[in-house]
C-alpha positions in Angstrom: 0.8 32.1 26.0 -2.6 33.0 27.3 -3.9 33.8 24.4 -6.6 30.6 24.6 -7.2 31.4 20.7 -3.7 31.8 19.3 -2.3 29.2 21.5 -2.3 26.2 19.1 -0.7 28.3 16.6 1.7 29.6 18.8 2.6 25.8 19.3 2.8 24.6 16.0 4.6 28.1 14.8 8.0 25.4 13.6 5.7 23.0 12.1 7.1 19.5 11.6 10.4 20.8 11.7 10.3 22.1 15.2 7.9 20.5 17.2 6.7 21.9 20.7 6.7 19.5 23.3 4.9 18.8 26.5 6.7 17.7 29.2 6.7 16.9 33.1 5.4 14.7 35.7 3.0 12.4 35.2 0.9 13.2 38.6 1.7 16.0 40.8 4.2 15.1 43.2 5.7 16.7 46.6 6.5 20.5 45.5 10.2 19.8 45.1 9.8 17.5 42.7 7.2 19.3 40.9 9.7 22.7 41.3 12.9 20.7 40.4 11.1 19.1 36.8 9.6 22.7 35.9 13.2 24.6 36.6 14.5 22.0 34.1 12.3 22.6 31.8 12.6 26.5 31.6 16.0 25.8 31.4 15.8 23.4 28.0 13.1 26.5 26.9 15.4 29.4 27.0 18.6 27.5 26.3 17.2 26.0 22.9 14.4 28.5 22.2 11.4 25.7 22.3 7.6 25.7 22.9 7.1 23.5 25.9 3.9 22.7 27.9 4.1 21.7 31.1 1.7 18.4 31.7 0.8 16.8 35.4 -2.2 15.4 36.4 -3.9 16.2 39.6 -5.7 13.3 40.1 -4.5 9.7 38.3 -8.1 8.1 38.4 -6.9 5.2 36.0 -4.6 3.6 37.9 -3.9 -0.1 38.0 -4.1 -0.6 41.3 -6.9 0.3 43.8 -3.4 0.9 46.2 -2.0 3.3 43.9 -1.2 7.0 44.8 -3.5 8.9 42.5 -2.5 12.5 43.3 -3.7 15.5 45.4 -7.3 16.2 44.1 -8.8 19.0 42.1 -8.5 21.5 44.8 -4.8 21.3 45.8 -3.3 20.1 42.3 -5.0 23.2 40.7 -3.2 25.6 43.3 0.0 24.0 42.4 -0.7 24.2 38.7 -1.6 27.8 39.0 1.6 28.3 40.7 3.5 26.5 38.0 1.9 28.8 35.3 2.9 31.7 37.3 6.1 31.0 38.6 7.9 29.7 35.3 5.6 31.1 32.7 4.9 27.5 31.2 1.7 26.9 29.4 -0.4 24.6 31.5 -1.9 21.1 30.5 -3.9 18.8 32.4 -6.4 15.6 32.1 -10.2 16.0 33.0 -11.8 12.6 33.9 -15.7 13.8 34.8 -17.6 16.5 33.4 -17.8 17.8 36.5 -14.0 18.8 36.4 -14.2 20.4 33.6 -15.0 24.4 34.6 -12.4 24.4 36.9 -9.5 23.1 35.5 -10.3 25.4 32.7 -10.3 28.1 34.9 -6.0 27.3 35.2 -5.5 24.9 32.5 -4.7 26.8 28.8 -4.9 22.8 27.3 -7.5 20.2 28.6 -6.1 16.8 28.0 -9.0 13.7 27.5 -7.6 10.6 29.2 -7.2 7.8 26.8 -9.4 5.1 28.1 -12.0 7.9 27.8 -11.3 9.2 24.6 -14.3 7.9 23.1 -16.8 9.9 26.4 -19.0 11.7 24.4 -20.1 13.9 27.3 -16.5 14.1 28.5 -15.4 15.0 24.5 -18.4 17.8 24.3 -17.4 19.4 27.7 -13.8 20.0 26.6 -14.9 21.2 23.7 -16.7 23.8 24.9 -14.8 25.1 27.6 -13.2 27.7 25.3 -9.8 26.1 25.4 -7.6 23.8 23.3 -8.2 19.9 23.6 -5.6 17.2 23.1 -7.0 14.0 23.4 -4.9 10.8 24.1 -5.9 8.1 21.5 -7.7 4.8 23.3 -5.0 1.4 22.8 -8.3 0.1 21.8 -8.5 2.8 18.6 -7.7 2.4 14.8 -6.2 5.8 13.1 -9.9 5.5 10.9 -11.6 6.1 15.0 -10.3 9.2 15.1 -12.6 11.1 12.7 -15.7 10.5 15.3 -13.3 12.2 17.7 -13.0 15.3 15.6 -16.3 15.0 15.1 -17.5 15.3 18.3 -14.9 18.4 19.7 -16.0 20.4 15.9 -19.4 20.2 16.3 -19.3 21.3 20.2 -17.3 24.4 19.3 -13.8 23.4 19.4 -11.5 24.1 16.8 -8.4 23.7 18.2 -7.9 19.9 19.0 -4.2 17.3 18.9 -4.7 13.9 18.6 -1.6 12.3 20.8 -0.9 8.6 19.2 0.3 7.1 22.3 0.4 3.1 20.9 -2.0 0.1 20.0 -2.8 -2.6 22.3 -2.4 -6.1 20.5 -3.3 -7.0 23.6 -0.2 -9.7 25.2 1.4 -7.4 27.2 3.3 -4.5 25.2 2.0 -1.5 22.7 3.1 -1.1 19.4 3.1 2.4 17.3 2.0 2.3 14.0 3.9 4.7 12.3 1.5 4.1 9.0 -1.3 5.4 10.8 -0.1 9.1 11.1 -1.0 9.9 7.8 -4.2 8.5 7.8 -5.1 10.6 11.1 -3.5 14.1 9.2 -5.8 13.3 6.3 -8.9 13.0 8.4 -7.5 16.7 9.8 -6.4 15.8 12.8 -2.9 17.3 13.7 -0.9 14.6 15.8 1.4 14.6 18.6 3.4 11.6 19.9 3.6 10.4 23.1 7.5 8.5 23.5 6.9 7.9 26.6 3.4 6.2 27.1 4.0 4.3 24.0 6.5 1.8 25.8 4.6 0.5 28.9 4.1 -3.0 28.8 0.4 -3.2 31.2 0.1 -4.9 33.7 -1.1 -8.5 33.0 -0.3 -10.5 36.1 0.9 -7.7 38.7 -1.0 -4.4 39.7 2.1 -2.7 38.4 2.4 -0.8 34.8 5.8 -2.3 33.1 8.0 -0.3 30.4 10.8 -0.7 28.4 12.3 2.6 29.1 15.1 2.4 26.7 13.1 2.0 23.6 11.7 5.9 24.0 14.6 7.5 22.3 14.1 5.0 19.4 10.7 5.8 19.1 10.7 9.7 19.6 13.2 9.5 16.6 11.3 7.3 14.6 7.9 9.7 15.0 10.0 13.2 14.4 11.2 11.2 11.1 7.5 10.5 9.9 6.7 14.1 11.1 4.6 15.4 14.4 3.5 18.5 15.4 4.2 18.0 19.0 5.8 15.3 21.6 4.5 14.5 24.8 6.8 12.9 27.3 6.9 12.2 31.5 10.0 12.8 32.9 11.1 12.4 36.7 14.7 12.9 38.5 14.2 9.6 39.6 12.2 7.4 37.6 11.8 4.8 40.2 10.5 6.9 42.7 8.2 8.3 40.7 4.6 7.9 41.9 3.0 6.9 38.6 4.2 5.4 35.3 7.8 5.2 37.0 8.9 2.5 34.3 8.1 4.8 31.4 9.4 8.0 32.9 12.3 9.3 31.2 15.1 10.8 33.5 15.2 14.1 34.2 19.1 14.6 33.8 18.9 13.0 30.2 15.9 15.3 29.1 18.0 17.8 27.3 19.6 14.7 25.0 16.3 13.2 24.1 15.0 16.2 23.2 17.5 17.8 21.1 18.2 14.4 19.4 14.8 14.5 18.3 14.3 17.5 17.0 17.7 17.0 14.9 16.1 14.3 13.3 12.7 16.4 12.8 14.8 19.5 11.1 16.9 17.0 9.0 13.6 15.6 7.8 11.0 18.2 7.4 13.0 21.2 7.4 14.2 23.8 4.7 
């Protein structure tokens, strides 16, 4: 899947029916970890015959907490990306969070993710869009479905064709996000082909603590709930142990249950959307 202009078809090939998914960590981690969630992944690949994108972040610049571990940096995470790619054959997504990033995660990255506090950047959004490869960009808590058409807007009109919108919740702001399933179709009809995030859509921020809270068992319920409405994609962090995990460790999903989730899910997406 290096194909940079086939790729999103390639993707979406199953259509609501059979989604692709992105999965793994949410920052790069020690190389075991990183080696342990990618073998997992090929594994669910082959077994079930899926598209699968493997996601990490080499830098987490929007953590909570000034304390937080954020990752290895541009340089190293990149190496380890690259090897990722290599090594499993996985398709390769990452965030950018500066224009200046841009170039060389493009360089290993075949999908540029837009972080979604900065999903409204417009230099960030025109950078992406014309670095020549796919864009998925993470819809702000702060956003209404009707937001995303100046999203669009901005990636068409910079050269990029080939763009997800990943609903990842709405902040009501006391403590939890909620997904509004409603607003799925109102993003398809302003041509915006959405993916879901299962697992970012259950943190509960931080409100009195400098850590990010979650209500981890809630994410099969969701994922089932979006693969009923219809996606073209799902985006989930997983980790073999969640609360180790770096970043986002009350929101990972296990590793060990990965397999479950997603083959419950995409049940429920061939029993609703497929022949």
């Amino acid at each position: 899947m290096t194909e940079y202009g086939s790729l999103k078809s390639i993707l979406q090939k199953g259509g609501k029916a059979h989604p692709f998914w992105i999965l793994g960590p949410c920052v790069l981690e020690t190389s075991e970890t990183v080696n342990q969630i990618a073998e997992t992944i090929c594994q669910i690949r082959d077994d079930h015959k899926l598209n699968i994108v493997f996601k990490a972040s080499f830098d987490k610049a929007n953590r909570t907490s000034i304390h937080s571990k954020r990752g290895p940096g541009l340089e190293e995470g990149l190496k380890t990306l690259s090897h990722i790619k290599s090594q499993y054959k996985l398709p390769i997504l990452t965030d950018v969070h500066d224009v200046s990033q841009v170039s060389a995660a493009a360089e290993v990255a075949d999908i540029l993710q837009v972080p979604a506090f900065l999903s409204r950047q417009t230099d960030l959004l025109v950078a992406v869009a014309q670095s020549g490869r796919p864009v998925n960009v993470k819809k702000g808590q702060f956003l209404s479905p009707e937001n995303v058409r100046q999203i669009g807007e901005k990636l068409i009109q910079n050269g990029c064709q080939d763009y997800w919108i990943t609903e990842r919740g709405v902040s009501f702001g006391y403590g939890k996000l909620i997904v509004d399933f409603s607003g799925f179709h109102i993003m398809e009809n302003l041509g915006a082909d959405i993916i879901f995030d299962c697992t970012h859509s259950v943190q509960a921020p931080a409100i009195e603590t400098s850590t990010t809270g979650g209500i981890r068992e809630a994410i099969p319920d969701l994922a089932r709930g979006a693969a009923a409405v219809g996606v073209k994609g799902f985006f989930g962090e997983t980790h073999p142990h969640p609360e180790d995990a770096w970043s986002d460790a009350s929101n990972a999903w296990p590793l060990p249950r990965l397999e479950e989730l997603v083959l419950q899910t995409m049940q429920v997406a061939f029993a609703a959307h497929g022949d």
